[in-house]
mmCIF file of the N, C-alpha and C atoms, coordinates in Angstrom:
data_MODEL
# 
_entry.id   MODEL 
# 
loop_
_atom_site.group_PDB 
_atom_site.id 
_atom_site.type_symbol 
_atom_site.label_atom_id 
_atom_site.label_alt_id 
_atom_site.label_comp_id 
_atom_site.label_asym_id 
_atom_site.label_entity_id 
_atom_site.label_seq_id 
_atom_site.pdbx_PDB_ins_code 
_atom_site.Cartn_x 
_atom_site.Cartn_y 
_atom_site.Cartn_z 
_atom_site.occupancy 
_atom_site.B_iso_or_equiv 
_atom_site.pdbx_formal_charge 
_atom_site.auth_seq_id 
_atom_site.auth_comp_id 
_atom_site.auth_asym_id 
_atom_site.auth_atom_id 
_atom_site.pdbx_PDB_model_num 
ATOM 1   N N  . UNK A 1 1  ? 85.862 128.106 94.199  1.00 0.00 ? 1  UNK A N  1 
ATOM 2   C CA . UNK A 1 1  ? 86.488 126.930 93.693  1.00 0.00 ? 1  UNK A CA 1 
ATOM 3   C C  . UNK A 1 1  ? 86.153 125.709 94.521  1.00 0.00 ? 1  UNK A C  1 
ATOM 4   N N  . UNK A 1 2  ? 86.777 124.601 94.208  1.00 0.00 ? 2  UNK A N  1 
ATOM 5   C CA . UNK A 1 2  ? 86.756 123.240 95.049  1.00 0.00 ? 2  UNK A CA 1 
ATOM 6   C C  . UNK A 1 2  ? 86.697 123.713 96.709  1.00 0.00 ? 2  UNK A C  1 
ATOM 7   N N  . UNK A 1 3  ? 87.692 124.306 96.838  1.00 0.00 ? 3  UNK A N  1 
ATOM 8   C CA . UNK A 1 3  ? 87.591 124.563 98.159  1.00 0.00 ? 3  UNK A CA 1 
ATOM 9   C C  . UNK A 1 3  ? 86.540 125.095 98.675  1.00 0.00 ? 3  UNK A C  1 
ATOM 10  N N  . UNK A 1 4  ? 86.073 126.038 98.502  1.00 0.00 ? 4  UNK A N  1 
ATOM 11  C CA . UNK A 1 4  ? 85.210 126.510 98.592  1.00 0.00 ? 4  UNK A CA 1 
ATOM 12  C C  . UNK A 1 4  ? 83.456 125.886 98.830  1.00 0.00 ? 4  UNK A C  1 
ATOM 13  N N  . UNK A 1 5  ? 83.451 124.969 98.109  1.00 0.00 ? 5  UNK A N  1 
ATOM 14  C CA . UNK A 1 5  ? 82.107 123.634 97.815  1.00 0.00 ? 5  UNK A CA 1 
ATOM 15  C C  . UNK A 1 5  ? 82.836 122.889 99.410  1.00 0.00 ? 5  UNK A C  1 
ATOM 16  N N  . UNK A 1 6  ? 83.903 122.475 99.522  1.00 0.00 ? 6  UNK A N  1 
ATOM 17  C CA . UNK A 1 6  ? 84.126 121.413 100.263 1.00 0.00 ? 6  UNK A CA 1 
ATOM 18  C C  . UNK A 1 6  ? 83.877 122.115 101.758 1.00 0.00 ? 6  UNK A C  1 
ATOM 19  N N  . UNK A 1 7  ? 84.354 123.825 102.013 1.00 0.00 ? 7  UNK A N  1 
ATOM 20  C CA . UNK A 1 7  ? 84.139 124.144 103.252 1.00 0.00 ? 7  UNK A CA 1 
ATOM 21  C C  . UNK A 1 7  ? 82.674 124.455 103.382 1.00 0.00 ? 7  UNK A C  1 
ATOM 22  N N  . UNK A 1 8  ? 81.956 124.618 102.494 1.00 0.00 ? 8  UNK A N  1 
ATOM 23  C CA . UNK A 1 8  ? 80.094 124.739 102.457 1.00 0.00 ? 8  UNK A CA 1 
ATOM 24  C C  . UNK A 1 8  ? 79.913 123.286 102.761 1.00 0.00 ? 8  UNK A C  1 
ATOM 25  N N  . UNK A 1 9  ? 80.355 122.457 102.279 1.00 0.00 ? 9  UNK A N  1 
ATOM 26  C CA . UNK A 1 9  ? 79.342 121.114 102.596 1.00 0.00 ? 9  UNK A CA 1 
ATOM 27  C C  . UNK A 1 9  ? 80.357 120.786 104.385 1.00 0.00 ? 9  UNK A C  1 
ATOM 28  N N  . UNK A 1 10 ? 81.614 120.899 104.788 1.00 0.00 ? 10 UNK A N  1 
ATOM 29  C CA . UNK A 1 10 ? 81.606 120.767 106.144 1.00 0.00 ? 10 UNK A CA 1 
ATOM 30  C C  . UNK A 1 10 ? 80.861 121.464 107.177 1.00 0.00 ? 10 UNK A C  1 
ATOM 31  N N  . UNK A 1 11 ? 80.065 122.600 106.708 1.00 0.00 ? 11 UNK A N  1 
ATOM 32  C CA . UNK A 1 11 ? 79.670 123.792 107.553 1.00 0.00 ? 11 UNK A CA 1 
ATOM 33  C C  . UNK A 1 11 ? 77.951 123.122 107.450 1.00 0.00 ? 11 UNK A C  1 
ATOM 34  N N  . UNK A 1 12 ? 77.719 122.684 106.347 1.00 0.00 ? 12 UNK A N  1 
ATOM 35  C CA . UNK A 1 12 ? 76.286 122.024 106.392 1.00 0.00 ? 12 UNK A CA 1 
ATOM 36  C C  . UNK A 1 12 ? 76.208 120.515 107.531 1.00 0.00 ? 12 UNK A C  1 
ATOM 37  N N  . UNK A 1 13 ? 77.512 120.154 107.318 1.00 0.00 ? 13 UNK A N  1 
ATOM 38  C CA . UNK A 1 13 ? 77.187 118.973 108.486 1.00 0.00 ? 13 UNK A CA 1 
ATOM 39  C C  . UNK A 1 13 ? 77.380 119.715 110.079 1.00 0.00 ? 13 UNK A C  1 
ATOM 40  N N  . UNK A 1 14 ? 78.398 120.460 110.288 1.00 0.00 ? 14 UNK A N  1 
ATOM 41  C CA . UNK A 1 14 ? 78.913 120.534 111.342 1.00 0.00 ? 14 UNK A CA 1 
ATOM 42  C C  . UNK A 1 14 ? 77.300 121.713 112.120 1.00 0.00 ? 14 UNK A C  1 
ATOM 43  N N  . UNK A 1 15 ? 76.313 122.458 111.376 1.00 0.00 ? 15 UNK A N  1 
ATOM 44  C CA . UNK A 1 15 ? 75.194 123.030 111.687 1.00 0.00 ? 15 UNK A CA 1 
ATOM 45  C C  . UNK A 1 15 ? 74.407 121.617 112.211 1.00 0.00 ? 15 UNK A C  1 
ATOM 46  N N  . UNK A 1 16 ? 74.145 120.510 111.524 1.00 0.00 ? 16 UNK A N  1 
ATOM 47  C CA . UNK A 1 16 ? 73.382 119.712 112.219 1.00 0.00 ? 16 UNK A CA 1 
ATOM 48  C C  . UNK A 1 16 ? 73.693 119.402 113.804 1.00 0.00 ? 16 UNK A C  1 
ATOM 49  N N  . UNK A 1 17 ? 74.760 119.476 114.361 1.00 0.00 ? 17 UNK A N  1 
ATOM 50  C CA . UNK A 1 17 ? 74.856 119.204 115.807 1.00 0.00 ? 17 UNK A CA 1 
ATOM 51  C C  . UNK A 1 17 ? 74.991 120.669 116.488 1.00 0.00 ? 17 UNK A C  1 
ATOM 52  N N  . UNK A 1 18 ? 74.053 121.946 115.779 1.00 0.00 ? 18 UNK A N  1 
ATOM 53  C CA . UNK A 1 18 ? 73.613 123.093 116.105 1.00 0.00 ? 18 UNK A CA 1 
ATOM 54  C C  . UNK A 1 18 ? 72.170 123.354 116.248 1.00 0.00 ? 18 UNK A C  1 
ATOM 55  N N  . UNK A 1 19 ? 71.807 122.733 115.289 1.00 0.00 ? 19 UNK A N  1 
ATOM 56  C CA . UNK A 1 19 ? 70.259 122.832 115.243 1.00 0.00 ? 19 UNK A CA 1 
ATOM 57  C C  . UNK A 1 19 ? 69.522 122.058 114.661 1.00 0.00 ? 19 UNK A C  1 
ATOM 58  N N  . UNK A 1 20 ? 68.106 121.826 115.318 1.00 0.00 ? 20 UNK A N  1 
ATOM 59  C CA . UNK A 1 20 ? 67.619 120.283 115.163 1.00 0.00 ? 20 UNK A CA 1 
ATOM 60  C C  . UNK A 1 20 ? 66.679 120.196 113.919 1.00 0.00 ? 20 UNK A C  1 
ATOM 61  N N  . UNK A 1 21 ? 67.873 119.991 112.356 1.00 0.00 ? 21 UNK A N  1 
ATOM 62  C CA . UNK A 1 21 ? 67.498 119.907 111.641 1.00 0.00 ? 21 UNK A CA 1 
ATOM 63  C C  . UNK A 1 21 ? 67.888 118.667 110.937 1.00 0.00 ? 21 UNK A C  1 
ATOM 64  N N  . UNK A 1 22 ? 66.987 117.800 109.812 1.00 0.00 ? 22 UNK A N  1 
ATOM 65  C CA . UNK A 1 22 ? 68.062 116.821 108.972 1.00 0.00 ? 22 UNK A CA 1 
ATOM 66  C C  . UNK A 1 22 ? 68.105 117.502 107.248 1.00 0.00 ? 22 UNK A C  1 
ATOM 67  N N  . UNK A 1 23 ? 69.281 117.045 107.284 1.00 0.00 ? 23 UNK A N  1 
ATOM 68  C CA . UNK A 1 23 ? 69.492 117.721 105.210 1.00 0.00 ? 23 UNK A CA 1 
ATOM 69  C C  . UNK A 1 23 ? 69.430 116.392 104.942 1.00 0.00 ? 23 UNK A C  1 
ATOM 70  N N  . UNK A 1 24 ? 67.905 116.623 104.043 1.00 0.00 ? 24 UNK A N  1 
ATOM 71  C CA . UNK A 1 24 ? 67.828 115.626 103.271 1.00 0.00 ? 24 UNK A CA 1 
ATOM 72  C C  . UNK A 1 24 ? 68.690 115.432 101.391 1.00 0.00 ? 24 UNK A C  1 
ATOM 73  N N  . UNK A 1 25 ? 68.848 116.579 101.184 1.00 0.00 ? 25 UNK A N  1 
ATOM 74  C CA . UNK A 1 25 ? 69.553 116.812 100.100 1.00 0.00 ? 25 UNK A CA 1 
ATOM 75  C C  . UNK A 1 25 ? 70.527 118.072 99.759  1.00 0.00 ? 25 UNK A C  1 
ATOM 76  N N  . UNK A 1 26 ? 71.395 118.511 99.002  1.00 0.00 ? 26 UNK A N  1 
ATOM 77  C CA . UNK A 1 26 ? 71.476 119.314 98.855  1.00 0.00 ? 26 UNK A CA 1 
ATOM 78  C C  . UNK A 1 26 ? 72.263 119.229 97.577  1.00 0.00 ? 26 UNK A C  1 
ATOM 79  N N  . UNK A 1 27 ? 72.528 120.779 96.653  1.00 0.00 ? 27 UNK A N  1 
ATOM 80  C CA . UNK A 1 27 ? 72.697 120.797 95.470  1.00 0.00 ? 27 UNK A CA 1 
ATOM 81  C C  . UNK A 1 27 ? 73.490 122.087 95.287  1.00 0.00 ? 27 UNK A C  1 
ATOM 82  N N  . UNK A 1 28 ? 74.925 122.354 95.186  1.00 0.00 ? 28 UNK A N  1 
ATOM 83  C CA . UNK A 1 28 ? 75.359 123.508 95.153  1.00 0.00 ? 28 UNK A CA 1 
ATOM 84  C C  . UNK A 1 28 ? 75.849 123.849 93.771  1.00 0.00 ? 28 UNK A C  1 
ATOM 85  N N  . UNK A 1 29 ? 75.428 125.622 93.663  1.00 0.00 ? 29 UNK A N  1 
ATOM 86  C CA . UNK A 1 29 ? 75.615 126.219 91.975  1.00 0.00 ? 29 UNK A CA 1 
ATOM 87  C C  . UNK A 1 29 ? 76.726 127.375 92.617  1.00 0.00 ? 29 UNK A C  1 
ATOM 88  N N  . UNK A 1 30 ? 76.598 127.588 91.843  1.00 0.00 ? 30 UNK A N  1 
ATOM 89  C CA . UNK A 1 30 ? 78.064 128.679 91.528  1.00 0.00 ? 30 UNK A CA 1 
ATOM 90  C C  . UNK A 1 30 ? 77.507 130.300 92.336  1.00 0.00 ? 30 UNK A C  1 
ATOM 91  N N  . UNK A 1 31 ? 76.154 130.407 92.411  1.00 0.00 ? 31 UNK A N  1 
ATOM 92  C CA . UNK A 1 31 ? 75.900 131.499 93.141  1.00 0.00 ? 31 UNK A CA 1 
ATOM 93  C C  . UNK A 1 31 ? 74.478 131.098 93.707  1.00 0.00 ? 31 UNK A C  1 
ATOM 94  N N  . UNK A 1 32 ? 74.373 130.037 93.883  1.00 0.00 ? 32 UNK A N  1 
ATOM 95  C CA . UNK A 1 32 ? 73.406 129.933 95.476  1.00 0.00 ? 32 UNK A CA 1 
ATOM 96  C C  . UNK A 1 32 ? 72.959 128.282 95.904  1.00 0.00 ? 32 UNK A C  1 
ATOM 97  N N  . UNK A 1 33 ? 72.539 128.041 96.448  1.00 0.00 ? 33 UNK A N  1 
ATOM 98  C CA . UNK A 1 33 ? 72.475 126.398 96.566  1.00 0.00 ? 33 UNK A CA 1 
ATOM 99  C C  . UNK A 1 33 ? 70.481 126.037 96.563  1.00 0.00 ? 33 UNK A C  1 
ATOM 100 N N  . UNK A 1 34 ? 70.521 124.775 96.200  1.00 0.00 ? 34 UNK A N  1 
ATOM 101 C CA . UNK A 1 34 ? 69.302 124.369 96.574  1.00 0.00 ? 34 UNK A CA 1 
ATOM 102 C C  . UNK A 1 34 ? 69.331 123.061 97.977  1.00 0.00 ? 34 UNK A C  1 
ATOM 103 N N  . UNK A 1 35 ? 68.435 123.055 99.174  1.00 0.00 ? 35 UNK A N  1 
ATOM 104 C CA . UNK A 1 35 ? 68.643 122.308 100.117 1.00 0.00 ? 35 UNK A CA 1 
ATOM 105 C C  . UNK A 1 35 ? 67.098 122.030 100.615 1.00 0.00 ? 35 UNK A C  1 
ATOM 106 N N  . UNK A 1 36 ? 67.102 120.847 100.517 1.00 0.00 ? 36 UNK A N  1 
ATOM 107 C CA . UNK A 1 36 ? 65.789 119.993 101.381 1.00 0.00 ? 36 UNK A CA 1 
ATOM 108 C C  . UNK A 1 36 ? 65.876 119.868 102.802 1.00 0.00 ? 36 UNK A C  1 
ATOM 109 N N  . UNK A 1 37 ? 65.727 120.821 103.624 1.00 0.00 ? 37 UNK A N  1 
ATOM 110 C CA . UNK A 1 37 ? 65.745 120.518 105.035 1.00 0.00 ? 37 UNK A CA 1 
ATOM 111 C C  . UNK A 1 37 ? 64.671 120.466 105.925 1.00 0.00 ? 37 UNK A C  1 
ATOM 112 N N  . UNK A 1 38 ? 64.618 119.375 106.709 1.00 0.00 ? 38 UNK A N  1 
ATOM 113 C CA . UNK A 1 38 ? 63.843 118.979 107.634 1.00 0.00 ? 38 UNK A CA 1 
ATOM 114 C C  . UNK A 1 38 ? 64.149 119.414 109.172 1.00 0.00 ? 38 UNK A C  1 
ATOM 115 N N  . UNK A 1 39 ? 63.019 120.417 109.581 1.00 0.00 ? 39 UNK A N  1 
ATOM 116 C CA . UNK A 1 39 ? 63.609 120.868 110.909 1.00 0.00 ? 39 UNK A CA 1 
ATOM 117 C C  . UNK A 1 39 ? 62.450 120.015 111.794 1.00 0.00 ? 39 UNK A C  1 
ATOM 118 N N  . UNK A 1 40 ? 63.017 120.128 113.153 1.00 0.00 ? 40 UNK A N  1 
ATOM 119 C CA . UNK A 1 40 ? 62.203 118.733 114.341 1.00 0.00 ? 40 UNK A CA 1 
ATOM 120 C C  . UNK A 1 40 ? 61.652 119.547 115.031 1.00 0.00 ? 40 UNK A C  1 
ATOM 121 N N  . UNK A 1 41 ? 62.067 121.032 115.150 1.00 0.00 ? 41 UNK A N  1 
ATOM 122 C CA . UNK A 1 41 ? 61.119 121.769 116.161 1.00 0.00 ? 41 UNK A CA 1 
ATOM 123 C C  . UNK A 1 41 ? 61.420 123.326 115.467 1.00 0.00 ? 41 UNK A C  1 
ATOM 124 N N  . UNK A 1 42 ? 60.186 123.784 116.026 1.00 0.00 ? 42 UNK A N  1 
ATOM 125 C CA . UNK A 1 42 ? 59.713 125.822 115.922 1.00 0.00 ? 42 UNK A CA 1 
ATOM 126 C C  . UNK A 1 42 ? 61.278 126.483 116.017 1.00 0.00 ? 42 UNK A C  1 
ATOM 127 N N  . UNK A 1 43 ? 61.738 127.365 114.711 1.00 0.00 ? 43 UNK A N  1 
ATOM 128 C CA . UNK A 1 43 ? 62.398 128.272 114.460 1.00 0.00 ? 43 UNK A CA 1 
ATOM 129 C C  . UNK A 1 43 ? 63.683 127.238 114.110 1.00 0.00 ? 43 UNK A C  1 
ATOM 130 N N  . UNK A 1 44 ? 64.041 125.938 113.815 1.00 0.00 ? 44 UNK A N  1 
ATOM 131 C CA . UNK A 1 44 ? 64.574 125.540 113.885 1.00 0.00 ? 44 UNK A CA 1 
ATOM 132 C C  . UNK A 1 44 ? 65.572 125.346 112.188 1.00 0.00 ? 44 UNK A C  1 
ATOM 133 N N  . UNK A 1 45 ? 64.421 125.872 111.258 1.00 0.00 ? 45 UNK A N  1 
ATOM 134 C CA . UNK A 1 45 ? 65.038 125.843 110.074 1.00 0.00 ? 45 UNK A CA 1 
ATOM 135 C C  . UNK A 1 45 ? 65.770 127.147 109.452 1.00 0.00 ? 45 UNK A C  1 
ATOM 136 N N  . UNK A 1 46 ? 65.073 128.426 110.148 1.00 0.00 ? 46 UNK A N  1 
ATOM 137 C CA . UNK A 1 46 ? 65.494 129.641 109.904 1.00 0.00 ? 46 UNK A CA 1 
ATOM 138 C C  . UNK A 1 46 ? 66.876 129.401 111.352 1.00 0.00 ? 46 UNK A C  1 
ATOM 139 N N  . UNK A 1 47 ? 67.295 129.017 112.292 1.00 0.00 ? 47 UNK A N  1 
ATOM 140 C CA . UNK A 1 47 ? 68.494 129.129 112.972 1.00 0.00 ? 47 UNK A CA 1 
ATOM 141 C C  . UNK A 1 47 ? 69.441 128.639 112.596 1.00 0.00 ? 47 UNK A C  1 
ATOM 142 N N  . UNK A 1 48 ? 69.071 127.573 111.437 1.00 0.00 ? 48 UNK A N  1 
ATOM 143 C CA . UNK A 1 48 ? 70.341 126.805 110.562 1.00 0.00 ? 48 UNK A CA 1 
ATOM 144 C C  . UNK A 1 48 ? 70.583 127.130 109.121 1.00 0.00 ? 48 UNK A C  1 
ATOM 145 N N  . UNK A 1 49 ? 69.546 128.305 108.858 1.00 0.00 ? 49 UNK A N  1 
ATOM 146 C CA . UNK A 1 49 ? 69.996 129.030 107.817 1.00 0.00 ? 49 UNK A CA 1 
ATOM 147 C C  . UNK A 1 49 ? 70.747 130.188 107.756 1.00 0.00 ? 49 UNK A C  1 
ATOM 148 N N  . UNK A 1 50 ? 70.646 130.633 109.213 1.00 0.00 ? 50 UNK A N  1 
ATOM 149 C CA . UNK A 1 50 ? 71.074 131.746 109.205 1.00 0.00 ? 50 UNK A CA 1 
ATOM 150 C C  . UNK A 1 50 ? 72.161 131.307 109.582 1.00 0.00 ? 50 UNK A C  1 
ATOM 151 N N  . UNK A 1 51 ? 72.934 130.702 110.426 1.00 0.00 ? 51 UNK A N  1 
ATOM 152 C CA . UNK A 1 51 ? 73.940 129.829 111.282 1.00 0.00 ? 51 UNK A CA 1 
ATOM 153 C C  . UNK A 1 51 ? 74.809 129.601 109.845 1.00 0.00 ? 51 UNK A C  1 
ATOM 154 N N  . UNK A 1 52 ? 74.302 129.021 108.781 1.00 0.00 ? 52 UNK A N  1 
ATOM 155 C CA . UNK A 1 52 ? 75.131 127.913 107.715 1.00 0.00 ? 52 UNK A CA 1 
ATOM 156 C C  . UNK A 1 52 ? 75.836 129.749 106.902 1.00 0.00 ? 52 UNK A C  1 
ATOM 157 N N  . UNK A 1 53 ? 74.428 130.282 106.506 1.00 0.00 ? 53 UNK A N  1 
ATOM 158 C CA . UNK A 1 53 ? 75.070 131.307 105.526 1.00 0.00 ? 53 UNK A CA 1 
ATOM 159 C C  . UNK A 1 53 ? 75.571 132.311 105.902 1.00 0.00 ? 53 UNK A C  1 
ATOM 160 N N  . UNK A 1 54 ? 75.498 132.525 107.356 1.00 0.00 ? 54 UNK A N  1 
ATOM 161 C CA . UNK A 1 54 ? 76.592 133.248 108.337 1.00 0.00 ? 54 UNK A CA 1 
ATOM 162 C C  . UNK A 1 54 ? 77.673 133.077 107.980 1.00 0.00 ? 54 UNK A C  1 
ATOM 163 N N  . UNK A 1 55 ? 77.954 131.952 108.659 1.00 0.00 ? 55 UNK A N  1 
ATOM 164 C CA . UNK A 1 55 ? 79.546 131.292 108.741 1.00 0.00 ? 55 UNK A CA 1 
ATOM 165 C C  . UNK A 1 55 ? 80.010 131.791 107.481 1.00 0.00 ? 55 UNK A C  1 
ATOM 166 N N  . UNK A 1 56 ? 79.460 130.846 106.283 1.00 0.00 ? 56 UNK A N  1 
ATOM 167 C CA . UNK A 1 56 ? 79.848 130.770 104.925 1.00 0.00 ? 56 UNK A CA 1 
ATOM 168 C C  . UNK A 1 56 ? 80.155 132.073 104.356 1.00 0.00 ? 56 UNK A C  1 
ATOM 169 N N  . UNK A 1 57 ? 79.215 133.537 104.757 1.00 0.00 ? 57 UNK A N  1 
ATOM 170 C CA . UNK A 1 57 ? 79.509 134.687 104.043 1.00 0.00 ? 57 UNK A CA 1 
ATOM 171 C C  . UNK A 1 57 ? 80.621 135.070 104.920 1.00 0.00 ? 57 UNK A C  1 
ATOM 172 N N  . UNK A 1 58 ? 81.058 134.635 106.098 1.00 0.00 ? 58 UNK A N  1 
ATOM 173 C CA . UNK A 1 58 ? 81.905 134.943 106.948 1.00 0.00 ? 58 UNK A CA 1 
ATOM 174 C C  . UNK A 1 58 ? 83.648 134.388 106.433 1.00 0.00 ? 58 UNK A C  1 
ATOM 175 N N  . UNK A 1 59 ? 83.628 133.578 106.418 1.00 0.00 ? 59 UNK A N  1 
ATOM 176 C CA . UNK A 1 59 ? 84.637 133.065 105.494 1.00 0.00 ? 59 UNK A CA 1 
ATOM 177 C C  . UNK A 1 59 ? 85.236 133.250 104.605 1.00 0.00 ? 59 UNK A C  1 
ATOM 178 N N  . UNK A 1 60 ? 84.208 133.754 103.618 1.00 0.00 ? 60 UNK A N  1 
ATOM 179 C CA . UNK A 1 60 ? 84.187 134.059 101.915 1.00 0.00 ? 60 UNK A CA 1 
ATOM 180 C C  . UNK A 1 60 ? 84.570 135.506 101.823 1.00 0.00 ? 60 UNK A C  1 
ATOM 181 N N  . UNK A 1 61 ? 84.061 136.565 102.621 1.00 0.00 ? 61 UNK A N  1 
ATOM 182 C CA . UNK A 1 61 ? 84.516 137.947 102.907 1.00 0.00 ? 61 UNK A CA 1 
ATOM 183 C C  . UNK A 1 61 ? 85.754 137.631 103.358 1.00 0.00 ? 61 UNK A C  1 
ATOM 184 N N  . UNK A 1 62 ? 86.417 136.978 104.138 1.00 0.00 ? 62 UNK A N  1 
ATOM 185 C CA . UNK A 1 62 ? 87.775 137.195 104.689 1.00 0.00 ? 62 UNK A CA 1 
ATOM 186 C C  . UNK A 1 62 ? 88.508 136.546 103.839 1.00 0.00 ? 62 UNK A C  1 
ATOM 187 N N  . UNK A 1 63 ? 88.519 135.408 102.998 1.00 0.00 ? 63 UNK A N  1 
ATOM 188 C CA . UNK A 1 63 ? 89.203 134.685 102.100 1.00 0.00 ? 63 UNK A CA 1 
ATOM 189 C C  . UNK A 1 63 ? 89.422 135.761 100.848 1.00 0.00 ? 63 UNK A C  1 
ATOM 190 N N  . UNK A 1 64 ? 88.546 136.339 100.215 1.00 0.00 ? 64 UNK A N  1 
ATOM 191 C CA . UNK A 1 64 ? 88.309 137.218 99.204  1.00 0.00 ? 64 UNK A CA 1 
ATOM 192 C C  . UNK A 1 64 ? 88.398 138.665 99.717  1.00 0.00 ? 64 UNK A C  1 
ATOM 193 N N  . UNK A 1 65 ? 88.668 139.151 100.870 1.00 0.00 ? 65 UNK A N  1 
ATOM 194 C CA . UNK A 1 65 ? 88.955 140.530 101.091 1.00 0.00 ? 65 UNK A CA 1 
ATOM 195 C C  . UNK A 1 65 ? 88.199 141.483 100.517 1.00 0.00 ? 65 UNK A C  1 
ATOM 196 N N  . UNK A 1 66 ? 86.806 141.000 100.486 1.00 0.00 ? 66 UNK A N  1 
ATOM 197 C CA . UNK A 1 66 ? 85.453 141.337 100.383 1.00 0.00 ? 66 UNK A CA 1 
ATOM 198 C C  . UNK A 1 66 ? 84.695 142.166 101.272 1.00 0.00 ? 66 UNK A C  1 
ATOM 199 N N  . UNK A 1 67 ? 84.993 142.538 102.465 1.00 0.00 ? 67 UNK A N  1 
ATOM 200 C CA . UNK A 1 67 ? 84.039 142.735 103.635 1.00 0.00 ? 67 UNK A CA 1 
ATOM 201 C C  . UNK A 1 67 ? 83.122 143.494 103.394 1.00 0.00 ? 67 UNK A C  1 
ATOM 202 N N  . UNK A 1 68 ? 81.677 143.235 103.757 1.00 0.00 ? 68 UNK A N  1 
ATOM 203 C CA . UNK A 1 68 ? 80.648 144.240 103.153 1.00 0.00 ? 68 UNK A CA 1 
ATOM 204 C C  . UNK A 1 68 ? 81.177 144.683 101.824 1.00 0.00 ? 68 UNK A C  1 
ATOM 205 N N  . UNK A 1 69 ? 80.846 144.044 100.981 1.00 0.00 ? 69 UNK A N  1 
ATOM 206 C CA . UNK A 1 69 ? 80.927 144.370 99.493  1.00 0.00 ? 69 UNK A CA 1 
ATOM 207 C C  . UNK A 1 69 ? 79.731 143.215 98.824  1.00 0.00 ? 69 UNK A C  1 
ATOM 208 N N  . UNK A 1 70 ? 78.341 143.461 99.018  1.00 0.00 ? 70 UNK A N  1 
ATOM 209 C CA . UNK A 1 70 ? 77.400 142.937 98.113  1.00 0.00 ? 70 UNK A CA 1 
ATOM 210 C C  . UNK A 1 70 ? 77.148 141.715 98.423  1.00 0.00 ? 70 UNK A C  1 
ATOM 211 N N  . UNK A 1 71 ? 76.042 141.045 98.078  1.00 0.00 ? 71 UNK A N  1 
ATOM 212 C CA . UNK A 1 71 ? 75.444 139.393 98.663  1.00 0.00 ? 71 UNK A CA 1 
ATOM 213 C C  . UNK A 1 71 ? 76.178 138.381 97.880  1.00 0.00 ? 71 UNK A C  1 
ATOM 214 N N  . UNK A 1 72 ? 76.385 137.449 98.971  1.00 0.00 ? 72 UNK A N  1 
ATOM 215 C CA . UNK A 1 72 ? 76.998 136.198 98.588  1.00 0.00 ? 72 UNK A CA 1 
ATOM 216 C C  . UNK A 1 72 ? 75.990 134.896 98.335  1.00 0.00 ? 72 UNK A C  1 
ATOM 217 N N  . UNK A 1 73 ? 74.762 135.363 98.497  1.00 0.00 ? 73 UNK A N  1 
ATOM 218 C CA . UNK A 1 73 ? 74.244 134.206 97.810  1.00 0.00 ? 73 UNK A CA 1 
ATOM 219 C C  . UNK A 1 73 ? 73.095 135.298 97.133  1.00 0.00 ? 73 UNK A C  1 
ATOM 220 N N  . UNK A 1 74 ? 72.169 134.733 96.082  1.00 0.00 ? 74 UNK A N  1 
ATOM 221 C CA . UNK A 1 74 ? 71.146 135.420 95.385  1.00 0.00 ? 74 UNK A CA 1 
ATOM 222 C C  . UNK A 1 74 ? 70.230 134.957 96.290  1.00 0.00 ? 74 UNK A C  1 
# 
């Protein structure tokens, strides 16, 4: 739901002062997102992907009482 969009897009800003990337765009669907990101240095785009959809599947399992039960994004 709403909530849900609003704690993905705080978790997309709050990764930028994690890793030295810029989001140039982003576009969220109901089961996966599209994102333009610009990373500034080596391994820097895979540490803020993994970092963002961490958190996010981290959340979403405990909110939904999900744990290990199947992928949260396609």
């Amino acid at each position: 739901g709403p909530a849900d969009y609003r704690r993905f897009c705080r978790l997309l800003r709050a990764g930028l002062g994690r890793c030295d990337v810029e989001v140039h765009a982003h576009c969220l669907m109901p089961n996966h997102i599209h994102l333009v990101v610009e990373p500034w240095e080596d391994g820097a785009l895979s540490a803020y992907m993994q970092w963002l959809t961490g958190c996010y599947a981290c959340y979403l399992r405990e909110r939904t009482g999900t744990v290990g039960h199947g992928h949260v994004f396609q």
